[in-house]
TISE-226355 format. One record per residue (C-alpha): residue number from 1; chain; x, y, z. Coordinates in steps of 0.5 Angstrom, whole numbers, plus 500, padded with zeros to 3 digits. Layout:
# TISE-226355
+-----+---+-----+-----+-----+
:   k : c :  c1 :  c2 :  c3 :
+-----+---+-----+-----+-----+
: NUM : A :   X :   Y :   Z :
...
+-----+---+-----+-----+-----+
//
This chain:
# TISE-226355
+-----+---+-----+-----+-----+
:   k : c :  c1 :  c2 :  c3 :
+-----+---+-----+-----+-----+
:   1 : A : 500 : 500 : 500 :
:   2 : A : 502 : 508 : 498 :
:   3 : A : 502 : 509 : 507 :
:   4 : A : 509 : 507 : 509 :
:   5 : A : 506 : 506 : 516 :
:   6 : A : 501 : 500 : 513 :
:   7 : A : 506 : 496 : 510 :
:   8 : A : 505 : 490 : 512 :
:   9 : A : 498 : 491 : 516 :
:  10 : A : 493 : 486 : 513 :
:  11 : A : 490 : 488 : 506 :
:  12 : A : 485 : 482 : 505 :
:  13 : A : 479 : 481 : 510 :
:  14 : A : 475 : 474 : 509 :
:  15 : A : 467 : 476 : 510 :
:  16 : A : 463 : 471 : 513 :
:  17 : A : 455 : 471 : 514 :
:  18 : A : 450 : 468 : 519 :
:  19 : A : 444 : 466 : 520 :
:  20 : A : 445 : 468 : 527 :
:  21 : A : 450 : 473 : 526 :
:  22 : A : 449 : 475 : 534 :
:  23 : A : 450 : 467 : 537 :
:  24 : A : 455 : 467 : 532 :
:  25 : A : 459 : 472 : 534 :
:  26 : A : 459 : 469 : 541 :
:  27 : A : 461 : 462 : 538 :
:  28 : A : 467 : 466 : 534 :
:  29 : A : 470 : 468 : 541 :
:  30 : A : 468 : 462 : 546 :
:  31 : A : 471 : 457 : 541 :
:  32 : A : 476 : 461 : 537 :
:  33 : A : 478 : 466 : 542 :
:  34 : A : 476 : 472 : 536 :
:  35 : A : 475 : 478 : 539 :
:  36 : A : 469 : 483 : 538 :
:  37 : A : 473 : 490 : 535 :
:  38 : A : 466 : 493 : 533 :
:  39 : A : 459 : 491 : 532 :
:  40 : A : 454 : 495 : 529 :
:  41 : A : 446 : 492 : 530 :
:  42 : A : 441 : 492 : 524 :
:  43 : A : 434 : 490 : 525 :
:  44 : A : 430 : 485 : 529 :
:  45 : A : 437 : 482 : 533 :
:  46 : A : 441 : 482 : 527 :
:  47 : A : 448 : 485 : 526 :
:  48 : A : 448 : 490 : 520 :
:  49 : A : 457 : 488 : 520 :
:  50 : A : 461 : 487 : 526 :
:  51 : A : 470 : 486 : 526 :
:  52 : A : 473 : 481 : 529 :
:  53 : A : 480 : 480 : 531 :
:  54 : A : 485 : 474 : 533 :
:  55 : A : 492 : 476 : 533 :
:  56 : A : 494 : 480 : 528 :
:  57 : A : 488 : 477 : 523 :
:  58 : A : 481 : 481 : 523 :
:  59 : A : 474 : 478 : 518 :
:  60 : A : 469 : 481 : 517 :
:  61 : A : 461 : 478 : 519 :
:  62 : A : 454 : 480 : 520 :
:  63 : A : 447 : 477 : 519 :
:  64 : A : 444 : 474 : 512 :
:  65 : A : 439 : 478 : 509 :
:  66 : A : 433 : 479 : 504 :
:  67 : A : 436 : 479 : 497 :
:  68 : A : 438 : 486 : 494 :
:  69 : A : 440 : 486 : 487 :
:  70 : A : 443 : 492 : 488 :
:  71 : A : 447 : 489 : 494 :
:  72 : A : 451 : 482 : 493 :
:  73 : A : 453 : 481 : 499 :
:  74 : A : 446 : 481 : 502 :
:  75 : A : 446 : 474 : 501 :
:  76 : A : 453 : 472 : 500 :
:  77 : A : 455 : 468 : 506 :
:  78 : A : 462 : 468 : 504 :
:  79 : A : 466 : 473 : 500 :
:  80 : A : 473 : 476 : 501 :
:  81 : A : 474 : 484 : 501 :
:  82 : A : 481 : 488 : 500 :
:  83 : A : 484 : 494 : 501 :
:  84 : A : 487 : 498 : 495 :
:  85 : A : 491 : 504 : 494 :
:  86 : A : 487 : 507 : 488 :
:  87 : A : 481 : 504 : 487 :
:  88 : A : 480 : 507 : 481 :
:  89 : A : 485 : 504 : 477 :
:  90 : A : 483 : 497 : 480 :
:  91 : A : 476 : 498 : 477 :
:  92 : A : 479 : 499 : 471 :
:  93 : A : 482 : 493 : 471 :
:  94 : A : 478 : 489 : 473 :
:  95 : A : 473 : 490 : 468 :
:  96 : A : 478 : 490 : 462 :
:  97 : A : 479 : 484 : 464 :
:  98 : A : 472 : 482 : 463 :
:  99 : A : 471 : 481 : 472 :
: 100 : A : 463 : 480 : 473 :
: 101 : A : 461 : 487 : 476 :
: 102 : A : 456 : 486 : 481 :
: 103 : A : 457 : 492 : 485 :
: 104 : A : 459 : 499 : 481 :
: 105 : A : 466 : 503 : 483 :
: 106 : A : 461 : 508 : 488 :
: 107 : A : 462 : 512 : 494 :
: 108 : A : 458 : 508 : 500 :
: 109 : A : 456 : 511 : 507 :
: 110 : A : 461 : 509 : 511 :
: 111 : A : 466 : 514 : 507 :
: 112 : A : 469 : 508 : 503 :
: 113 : A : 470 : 508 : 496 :
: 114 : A : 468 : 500 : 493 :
: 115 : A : 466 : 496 : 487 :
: 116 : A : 464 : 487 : 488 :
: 117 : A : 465 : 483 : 483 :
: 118 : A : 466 : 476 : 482 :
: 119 : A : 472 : 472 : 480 :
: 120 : A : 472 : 466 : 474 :
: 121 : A : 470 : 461 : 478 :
: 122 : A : 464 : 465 : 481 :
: 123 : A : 466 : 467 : 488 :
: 124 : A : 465 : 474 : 490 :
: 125 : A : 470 : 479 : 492 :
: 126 : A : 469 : 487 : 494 :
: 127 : A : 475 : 492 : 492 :
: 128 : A : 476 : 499 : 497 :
: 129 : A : 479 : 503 : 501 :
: 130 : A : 475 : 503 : 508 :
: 131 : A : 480 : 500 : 513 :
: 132 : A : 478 : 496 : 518 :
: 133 : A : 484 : 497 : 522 :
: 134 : A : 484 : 505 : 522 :
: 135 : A : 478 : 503 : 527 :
: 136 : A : 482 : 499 : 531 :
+-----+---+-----+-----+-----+
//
């Protein structure tokens, strides 16, 4: 990465979804020892994302939801997400490669700049520029 101060900091993050996302994350820690970093809930008991840390490793989890065409990872139960540097020139990249688009290059809510796209053998990937340990 450009930032001197992130060379040798995880760049890659697994992203895993659960049909109960809370009992899950208590599960994480008891059997594997992760740590919760932050949680964020959503509606009716389910979490919206959480970041869990082991180590110097961190994944990303949350609750399973509704299927949302503009949204893959909505009903993905695993994926992986990876910090980039220039996002824009990744993007350009990934779809002159012919990368199946599944979430357009856009700036999201939570002040990142991201896309999804899946690979050749159809598993999904998302591609940005937040990361998760700026908040640890």
């Amino acid at each position: 990465m450009a930032d001197k101060a992130k060379i040798g900091a995880p760049n890659i993050f697994p992203c895993l979804r659960y049909d109960d996302a809370p009992e899950a994350i208590e599960w994480l820690n008891k059997a594997f020892g992760f740590e919760k970093q932050f949680v964020v809930p959503g509606e009716n008991n389910t979490v919206a994302h959480a970041q869990l840390r082991l180590g110097p490793g961190m994944m990303m989890t949350g609750s399973g939801g509704k299927p949302d065409p503009t949204n893959p990872w909505a009903t993905e139960r695993f994926g992986i997400y990876v910090v980039v540097p220039d996002i824009e020139a990744h993007y350009a990249r990934a779809n002159a490669a012919g990368a199946k688009i599944e979430r357009v290059l856009a700036d999201t809510e939570y002040g990142s700049r991201e896309y999804s796209a899946r690979d050749c053998d159809g598993n999904l990937w998302s591609f940005g520029t937040y990361d998760p340990y700026a908040e640890a």
